[in-house]
N, C-alpha and C positions, 0 to 999 in steps of 0.2 A: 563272652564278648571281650575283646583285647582293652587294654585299660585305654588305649591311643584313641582309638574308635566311640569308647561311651565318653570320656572328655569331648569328641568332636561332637557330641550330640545334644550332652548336656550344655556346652557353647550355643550350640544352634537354637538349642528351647531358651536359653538365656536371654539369646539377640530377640528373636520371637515375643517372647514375653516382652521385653522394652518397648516393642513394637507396637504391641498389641495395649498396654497400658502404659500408652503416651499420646500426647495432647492432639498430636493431627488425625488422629486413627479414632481417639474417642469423641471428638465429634462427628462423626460418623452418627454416634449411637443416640446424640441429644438430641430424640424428637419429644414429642409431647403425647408419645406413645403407652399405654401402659396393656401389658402381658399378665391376665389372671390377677389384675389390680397394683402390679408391681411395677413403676417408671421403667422404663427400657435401659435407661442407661445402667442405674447401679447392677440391672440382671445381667446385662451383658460384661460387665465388669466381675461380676459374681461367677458367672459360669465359665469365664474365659480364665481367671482364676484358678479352677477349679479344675479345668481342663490343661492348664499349663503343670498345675502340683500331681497329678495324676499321670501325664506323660514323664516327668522327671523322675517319681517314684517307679517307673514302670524299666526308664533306661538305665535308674541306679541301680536296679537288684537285678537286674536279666543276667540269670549265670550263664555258663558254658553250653555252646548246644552241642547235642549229642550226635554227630555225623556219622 
């Protein structure tokens, strides 16, 4: 992957993730819900998390494809 292109992606996860843990998007998540005994909010703060550092790790190391 050209260096131009995982810059433009790591960018996009970046914006995403602001997105996603910031203040009008995590009320969303504040109900009075809880999942397998776990508040909603911190799990979806947990998993969105985890799903942001996982996509990032995925577009930093994607080497060269082989056409």
């Amino acid at each position: 992957m050209p260096d131009a292109v995982r810059q433009q992606r790591l960018l996009a996860l970046f914006a995403g993730g602001w997105l996603l843990l910031n203040f009008p998007l995590l009320t969303l998540w504040d109900r009075g819900i809880t999942v397998a005994g776990l508040p909603l909010l911190p799990l979806a703060v947990f998993v969105g998390w985890a799903i942001l550092i996982c996509a990032a790790a995925w577009v930093a190391e994607a080497g060269p494809r082989d056409d």
